[in-house]
C-alpha positions in Angstrom: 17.0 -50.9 20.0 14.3 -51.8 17.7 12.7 -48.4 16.0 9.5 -48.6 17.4 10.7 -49.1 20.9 12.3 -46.0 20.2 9.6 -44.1 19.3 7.8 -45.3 22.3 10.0 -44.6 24.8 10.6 -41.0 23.3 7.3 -40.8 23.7 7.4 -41.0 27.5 9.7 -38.8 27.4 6.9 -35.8 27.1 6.6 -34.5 30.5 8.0 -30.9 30.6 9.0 -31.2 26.9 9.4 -26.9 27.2 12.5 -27.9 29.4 13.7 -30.8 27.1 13.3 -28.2 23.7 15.7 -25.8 25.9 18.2 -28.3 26.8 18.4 -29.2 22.9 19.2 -25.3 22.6 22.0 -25.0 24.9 23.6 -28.7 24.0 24.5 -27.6 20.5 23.6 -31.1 19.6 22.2 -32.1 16.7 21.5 -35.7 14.7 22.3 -33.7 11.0 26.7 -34.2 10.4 28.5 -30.8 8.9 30.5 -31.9 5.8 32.3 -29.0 4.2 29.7 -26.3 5.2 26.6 -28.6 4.1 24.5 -30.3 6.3 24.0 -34.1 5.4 19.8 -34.3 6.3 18.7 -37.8 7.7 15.8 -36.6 9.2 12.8 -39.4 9.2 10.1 -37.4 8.3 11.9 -35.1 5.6 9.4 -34.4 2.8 6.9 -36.5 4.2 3.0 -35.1 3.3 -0.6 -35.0 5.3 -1.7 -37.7 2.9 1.6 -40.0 3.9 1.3 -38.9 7.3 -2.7 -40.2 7.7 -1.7 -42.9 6.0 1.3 -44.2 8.8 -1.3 -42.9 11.7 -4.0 -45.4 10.4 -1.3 -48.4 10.3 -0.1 -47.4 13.6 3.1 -46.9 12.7 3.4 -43.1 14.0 1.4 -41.6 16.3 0.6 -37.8 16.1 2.4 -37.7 19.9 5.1 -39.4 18.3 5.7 -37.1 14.9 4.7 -33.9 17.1 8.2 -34.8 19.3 10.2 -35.8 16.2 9.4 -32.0 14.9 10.1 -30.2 18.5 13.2 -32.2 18.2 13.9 -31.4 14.8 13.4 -27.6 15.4 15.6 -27.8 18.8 18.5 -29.1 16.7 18.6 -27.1 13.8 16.2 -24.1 14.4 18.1 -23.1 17.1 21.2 -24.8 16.9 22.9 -26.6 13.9 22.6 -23.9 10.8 20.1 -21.9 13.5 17.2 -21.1 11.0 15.7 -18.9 13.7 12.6 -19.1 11.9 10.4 -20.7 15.6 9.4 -17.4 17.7 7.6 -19.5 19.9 6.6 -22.6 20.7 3.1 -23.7 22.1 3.3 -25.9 25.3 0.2 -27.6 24.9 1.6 -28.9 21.7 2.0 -32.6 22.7 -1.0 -32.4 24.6 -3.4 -31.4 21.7 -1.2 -34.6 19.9 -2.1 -36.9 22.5 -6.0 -35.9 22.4 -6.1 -36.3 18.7 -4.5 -39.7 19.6 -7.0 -40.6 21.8 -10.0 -39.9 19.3 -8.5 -41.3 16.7 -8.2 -44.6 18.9 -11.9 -44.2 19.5 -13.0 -44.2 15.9 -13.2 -40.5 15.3 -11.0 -38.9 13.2 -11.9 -35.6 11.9 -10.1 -35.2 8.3 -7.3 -34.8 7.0 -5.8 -32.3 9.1 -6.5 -34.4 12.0 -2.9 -35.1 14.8 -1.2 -32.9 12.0 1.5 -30.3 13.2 0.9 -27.0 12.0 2.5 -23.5 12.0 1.3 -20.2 12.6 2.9 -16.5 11.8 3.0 -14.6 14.9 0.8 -11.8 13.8 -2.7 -14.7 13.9 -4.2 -14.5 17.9 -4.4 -18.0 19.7 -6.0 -17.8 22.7 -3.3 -19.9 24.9 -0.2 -19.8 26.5 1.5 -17.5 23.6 1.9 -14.5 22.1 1.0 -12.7 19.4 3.5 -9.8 18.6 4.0 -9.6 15.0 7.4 -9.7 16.0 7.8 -6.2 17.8 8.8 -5.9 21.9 6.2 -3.5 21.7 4.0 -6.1 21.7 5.6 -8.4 24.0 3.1 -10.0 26.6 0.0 -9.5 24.2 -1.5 -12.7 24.6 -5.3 -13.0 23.0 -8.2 -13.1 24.6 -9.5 -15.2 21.9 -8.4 -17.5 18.7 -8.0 -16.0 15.0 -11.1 -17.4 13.4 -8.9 -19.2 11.1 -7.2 -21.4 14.3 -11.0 -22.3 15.5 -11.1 -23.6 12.0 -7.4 -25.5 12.8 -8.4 -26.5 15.7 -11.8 -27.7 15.0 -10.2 -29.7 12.3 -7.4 -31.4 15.0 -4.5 -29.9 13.7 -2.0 -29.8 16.4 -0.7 -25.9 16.6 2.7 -26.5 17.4 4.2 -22.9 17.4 4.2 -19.4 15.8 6.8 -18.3 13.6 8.8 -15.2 13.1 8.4 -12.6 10.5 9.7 -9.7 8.9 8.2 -6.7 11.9 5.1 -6.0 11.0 4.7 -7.7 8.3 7.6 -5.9 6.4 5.6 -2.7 6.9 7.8 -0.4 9.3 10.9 0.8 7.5 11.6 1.6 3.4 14.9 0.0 4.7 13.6 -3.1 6.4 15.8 -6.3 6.6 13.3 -9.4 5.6 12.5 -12.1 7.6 14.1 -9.7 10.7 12.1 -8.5 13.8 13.0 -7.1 17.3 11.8 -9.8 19.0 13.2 -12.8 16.8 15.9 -12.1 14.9 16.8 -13.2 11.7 15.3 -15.7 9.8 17.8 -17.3 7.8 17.2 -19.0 4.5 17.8 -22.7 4.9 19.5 -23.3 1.3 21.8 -20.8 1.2 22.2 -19.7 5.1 23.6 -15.9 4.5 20.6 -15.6 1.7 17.4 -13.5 2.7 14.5 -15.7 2.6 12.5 -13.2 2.2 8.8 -12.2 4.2 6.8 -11.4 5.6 5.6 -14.8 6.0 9.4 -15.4 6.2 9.2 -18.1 9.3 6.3 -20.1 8.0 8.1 -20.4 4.7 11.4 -21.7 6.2 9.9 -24.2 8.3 7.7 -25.4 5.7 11.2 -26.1 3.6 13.4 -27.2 6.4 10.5 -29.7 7.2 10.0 -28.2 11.1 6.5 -29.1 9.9 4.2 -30.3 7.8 2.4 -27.1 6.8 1.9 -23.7 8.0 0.0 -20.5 7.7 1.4 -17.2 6.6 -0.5 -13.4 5.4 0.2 -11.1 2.8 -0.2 -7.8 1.7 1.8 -8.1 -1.3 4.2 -10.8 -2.2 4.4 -12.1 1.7 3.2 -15.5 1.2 4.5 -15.5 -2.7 8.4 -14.4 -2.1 9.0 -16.8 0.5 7.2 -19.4 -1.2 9.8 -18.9 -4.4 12.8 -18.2 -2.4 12.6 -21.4 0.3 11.1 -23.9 -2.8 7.9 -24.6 -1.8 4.1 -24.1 -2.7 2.4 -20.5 -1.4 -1.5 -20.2 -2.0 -2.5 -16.7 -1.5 -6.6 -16.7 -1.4 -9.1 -14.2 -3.0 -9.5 -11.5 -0.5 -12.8 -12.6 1.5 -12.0 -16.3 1.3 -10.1 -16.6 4.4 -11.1 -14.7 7.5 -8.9 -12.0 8.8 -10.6 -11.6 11.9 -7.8 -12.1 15.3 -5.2 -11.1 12.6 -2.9 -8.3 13.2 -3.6 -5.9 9.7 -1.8 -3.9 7.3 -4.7 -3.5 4.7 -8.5 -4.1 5.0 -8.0 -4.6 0.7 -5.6 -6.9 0.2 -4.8 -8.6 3.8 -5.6 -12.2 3.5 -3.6 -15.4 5.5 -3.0 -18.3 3.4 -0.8 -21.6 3.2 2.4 -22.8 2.5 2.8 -27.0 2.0 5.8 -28.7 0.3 3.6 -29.6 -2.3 0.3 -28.0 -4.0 -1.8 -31.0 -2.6 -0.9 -29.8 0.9 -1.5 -26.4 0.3 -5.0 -27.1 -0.9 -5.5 -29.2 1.7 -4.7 -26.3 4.8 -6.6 -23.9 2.3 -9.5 -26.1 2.1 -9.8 -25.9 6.3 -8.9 -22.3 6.7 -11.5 -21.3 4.0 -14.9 -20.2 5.7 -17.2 -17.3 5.8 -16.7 -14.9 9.4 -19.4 -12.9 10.4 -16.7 -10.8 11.8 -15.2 -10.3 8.9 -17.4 -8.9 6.2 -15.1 -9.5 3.6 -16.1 -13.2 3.6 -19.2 -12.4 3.1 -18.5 -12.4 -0.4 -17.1 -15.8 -0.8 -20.5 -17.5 0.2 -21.6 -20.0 -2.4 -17.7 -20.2 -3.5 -15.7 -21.1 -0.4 -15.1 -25.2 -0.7 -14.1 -27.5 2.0 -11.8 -29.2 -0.2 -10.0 -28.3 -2.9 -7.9 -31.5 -3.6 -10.4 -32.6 -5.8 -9.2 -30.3 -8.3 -5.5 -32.2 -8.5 -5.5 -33.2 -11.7 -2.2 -34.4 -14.0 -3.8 -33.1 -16.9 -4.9 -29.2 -15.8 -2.7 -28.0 -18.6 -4.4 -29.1 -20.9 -6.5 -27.0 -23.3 -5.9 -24.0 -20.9 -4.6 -20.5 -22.3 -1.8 -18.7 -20.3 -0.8 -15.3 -20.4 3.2 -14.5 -19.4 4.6 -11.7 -18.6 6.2 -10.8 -21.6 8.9 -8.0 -19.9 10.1 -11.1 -18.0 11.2 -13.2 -21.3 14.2 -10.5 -21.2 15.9 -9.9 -17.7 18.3 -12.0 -15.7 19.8 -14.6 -18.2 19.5 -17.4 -16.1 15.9 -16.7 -14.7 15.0 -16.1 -18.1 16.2 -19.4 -19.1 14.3 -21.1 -16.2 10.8 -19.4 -17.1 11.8 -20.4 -21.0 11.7 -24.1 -19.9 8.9 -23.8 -17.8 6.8 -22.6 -20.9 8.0 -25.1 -23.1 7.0 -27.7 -20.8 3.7 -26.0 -20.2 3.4 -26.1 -24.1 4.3 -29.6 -24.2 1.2 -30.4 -21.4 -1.2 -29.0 -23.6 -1.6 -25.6 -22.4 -1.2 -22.1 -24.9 1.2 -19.9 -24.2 0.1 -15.8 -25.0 2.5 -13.0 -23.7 0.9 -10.3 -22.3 1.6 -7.3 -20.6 -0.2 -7.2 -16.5 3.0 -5.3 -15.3 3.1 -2.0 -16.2 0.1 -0.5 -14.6 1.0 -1.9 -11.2 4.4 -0.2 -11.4 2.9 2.5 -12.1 0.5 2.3 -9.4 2.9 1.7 -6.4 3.0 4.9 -5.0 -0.8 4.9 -4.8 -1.0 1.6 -3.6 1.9 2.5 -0.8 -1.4 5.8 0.3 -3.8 3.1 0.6 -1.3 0.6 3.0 -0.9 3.4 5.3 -4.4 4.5 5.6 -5.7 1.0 6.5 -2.9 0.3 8.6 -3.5 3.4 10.6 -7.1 2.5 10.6 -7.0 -0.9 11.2 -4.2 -1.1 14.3 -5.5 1.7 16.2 -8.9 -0.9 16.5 -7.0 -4.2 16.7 -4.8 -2.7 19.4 -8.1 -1.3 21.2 -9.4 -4.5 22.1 -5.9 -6.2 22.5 -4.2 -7.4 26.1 -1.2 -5.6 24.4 0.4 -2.4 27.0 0.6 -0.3 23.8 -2.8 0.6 22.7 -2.3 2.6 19.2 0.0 3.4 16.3 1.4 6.0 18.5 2.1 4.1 21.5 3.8 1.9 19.4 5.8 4.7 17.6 6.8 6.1 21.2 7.8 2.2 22.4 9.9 2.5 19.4 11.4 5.5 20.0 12.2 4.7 24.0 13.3 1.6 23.2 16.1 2.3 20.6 18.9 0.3 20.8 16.5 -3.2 20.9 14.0 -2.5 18.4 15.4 -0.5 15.7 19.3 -1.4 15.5 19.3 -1.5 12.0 16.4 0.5 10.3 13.7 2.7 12.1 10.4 3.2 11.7 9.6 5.8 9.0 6.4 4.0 7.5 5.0 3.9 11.5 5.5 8.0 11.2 4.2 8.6 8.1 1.2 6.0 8.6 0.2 8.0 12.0 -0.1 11.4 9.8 -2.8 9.9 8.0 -6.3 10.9 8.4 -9.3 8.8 8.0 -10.7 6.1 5.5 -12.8 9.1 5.0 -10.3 11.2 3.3 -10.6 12.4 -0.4 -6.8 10.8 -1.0 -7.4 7.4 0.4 -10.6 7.4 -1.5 -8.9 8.2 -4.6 -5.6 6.3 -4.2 -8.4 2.9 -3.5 -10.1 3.7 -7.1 -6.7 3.9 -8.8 -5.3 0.8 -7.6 -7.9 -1.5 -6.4 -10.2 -0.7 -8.6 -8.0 -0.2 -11.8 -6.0 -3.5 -11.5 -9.6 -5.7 -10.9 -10.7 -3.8 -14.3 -6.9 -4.5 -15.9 -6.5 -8.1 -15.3 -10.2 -8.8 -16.4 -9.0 -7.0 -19.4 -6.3 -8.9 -20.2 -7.8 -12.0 -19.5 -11.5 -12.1 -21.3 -9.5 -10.2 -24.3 -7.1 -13.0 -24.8 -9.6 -16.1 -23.5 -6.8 -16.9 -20.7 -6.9 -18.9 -18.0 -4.1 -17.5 -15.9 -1.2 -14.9 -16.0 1.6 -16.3 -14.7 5.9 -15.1 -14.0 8.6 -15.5 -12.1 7.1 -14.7 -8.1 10.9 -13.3 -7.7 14.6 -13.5 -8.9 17.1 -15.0 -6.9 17.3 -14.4 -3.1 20.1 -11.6 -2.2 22.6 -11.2 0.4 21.1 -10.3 4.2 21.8 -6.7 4.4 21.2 -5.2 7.9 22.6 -1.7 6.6 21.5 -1.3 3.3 18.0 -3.7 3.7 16.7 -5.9 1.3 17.9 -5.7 -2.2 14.6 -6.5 -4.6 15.1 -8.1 -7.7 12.9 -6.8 -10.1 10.5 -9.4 -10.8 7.2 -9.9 -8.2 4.3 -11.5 -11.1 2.2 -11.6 -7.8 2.3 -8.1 -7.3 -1.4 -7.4 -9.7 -3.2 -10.1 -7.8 -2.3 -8.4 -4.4 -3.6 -5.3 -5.1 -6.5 -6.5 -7.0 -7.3 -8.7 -3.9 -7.0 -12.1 -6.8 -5.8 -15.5 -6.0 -2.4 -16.7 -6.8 -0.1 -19.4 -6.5 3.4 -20.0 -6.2 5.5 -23.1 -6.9 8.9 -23.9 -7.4 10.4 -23.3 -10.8 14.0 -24.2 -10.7 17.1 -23.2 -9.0 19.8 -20.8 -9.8 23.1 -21.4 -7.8 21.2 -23.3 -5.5 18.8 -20.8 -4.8 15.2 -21.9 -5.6 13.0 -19.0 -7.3 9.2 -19.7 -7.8 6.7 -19.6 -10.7 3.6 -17.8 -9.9 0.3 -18.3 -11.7 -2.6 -15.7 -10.7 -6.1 -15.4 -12.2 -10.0 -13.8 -11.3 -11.5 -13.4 -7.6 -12.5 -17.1 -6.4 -10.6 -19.3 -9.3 -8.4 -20.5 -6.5 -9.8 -24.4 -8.0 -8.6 -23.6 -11.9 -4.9 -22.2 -10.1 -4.6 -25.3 -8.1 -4.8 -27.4 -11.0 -2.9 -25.9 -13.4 -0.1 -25.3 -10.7 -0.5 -29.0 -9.6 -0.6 -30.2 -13.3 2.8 -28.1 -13.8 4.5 -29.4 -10.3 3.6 -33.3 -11.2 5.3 -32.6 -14.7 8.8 -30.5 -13.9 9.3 -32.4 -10.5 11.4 -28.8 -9.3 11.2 -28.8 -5.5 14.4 -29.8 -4.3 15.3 -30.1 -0.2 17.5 -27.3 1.1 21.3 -28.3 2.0 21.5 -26.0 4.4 24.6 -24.2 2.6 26.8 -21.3 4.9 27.4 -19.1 1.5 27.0 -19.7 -2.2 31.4 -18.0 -2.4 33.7 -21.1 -1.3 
């Protein structure tokens, strides 16, 4: 059978695709062939970008029907079967359909952009107002199914991405238990890391990450607070973009922190990235934070691409991370020579120490806002548990399922909080938010740089359901976080096979001068390398 009689008659093979994506779970099938531990990947579109992807839709040679079945195939065989990357909660069944309307204006003459019959993930704390949930990964949450979209998926939508799914995440964004597992919640499981299998792949954004890598999708949208986009990003081997706070709307987003919450995208490459950034970045009048991006939120940021973005530019490194692990070390000692040899100057700096120092301060403020902010997402909700409490007592009456490994301690000591009132939080915000704003800008118009960059992480550790995760003691992302900066992560190098990630960060709204210095530095090392899928990195 000739290829495209194949595709076409797979693609009459659509009706009650829900049924056909369970019969792949239960077969145990799958097209990928276990040699030694490794799976040998043939998938067709593996690596494949938007820009590729528009590019076969305009010769005919895919349709976004077509390619939307290919990746509900792709996550039925090895998502849930085959190395089971666990990292699908949910999968939307109007999928194909939204595919074969974006076929049919295309067909018409209208195409919308670049997003347009492109498959697209979502983390399971962003409201769509269809057939699925949003949970953040809790069965507290089970059943809450939104009344309305995320702005950010109007902005998807309105753009013709097709929203195939919503992936799972560490519980509440990481952001229940000091002893959390990443990438684990009670109503998914665990996430595995699809280069080295028994690996963490870190979180929150841990699903979105994983599919992005395992190529269950094209692109896909994650949050953080801290390091959620940025740690997965480094530890699966692709590109995060973590927006200025206000950039991207928050609105229909389940929140940890009115300061530093912001969603952002994860691509294989930085052009992809920029290109989900570009549609998700847009001012919400229900979301005052955006408010401040007006005049600086673009609609595409892909014109900033440029080979040569290293170039004249001064870079500040981390100078505590020149001595550590020997063999990240070595990594981030190529990486500035090769940044030297591209033009750009290399000044070490020191942007750490006052965010370590700040943690515990930082930690007050997370559990204000998350008070705050739950208690009135949950208000207007379809969700059975409407506050932090409710949630605490779910927790508490529901053992066994929800907290098997680590409890809910962060929950507790969030609820004793008072409100955004309070002398504390009001004094904890100054120390961190405002310090680290006044910090970077310090460092920065002192020594005429650019960007800061470092390692996002070290290598990935062990899953640990008793102990938790086991951090490493890098995190260069941490400053922009809490300063509510842009920053970027792309892949760096590998160490045993597991990839860790260079992050650049700079000032509020430079997300255009951090996409082309990160692009300029991903054209020249060539680092992303595909995942093999490996059971352990011991024999």
């Amino acid at each position: 059978m000739k290829r495209r009689e194949f595709l076409s008659q797979t693609s009459l093979a659509t009706i009650g695709f829900l049924s056909f994506f369970q019969s792949s779970c239960n077969t145990g099938t799958r097209s990928t062939t276990k040699i030694n531990s490794v799976f040998v990947d043939d998938f067709e579109l593996n690596e494949i970008t938007i820009r590729r992807l528009q590019e076969k839709f305009a010769s005919g040679y895919y349709s976004s029907e077509q390619i939307t079945l290919m990746y509900l195939k792709r996550i039925g065989e090895i998502d849930k079967n085959g190395p089971v990357l666990n990292s699908i909660i949910e999968l939307n069944p109007d999928a194909v359909e939204i595919a074969r309307a974006m076929d049919k204006e295309r067909k018409s003459g209208k195409i919308r952009g670049l997003l347009h019959g492109i498959p697209v993930l979502i983390k399971d704390n962003i409201d769509t107002s269809d057939k699925m949930q949003t949970t953040a990964g809790s069965l507290a949450l089970e059943g809450n199914r939104a009344a309305r979209d995320a702005f950010l998926v109007k902005q998807l939508r309105e753009a013709g991405a097709v929203l195939l799914g919503k992936t799972n995440l560490s519980e509440w964004a990481n952001f229940r238990s000091t002893r959390s597992v990443s990438g684990w919640s009670s109503r998914g499981g665990q996430t595995k890391n699809p280069y080295v299998l028994d690996r963490s792949p870190c979180g929150s954004s841990s699903g979105s990450a994983v599919a992005v890598a395992a190529d269950l999708c094209v692109v896909a949208v994650g949050t953080e607070t801290d390091g959620s986009i940025a740690c997965p990003a480094s530890m699966n081997g692709i590109v995060g973009m973590k927006p200025t706070v206000g950039l991207v709307s928050r609105s229909g987003i389940i929140p940890i922190s009115n300061t530093q919450d912001t969603a952002g995208s994860f691509g294989r490459t930085v052009e992809d990235a920029a290109i989900l950034l570009g549609i998700i970045a847009a001012i919400d009048k229900a979301d005052r934070a955006t408010i401040s991006s007006r005049d600086r939120t673009m609609n595409d940021y892909t014109e900033f691409l440029d080979k040569g973005g290293l170039k004249g530019r001064r870079i500040g490194v981390e100078k505590t991370f020149l001595k550590g692990h020997e063999e990240v070390t070595a990594l981030l000692e190529k990486t500035l020579t090769q940044m030297k040899l591209a033009g750009a100057t290399i000044i070490e700096v020191d942007f750490m120490e006052l965010y370590n120092k700040l943690s515990a301060d930082e930690f007050n403020v997370l559990m204000y806002e998350f008070k705050d902010g739950l208690n009135k997402y949950l208000a207007g909700s379809n969700a059975s548990v409407k506050s932090l409490q409710e949630v605490i007592n779910y927790n508490l009456a529901h053992e066994d399922e929800v907290m098997p490994y680590f409890k809910q301690e962060i929950l507790i000591n969030s609820q004793k909080k008072g409100g955004l009132d309070s002398q504390e939080y009001l004094e904890s915000l100054q120390r961190t938010n405002g310090a680290l704003k006044d910090h970077i800008d310090r460092i920065m118009n002192d020594n005429k740089l650019d960007a800061l960059c470092g390692p996002a992480t070290g290598p990935s550790w062990c899953v640990d359901p008793v102990n938790g995760d086991f951090w490493t003691g890098y995190g260069t992302y941490g400053p922009a976080a809490v300063a509510g900066y842009p920053s970027i992560t792309v892949p760096m190098g590998s160490l045993k096979d597991l990839p860790i990630g260079l992050t650049f960060f700079s000032r509020a709204f430079d997300e255009s001068g951090l996409i082309s210095i990160a692009y300029a530095y991903e054209q020249m090392s060539k680092n992303r390398i595909p995942p093999a899928f490996t059971k352990t990195i011991i024999a």
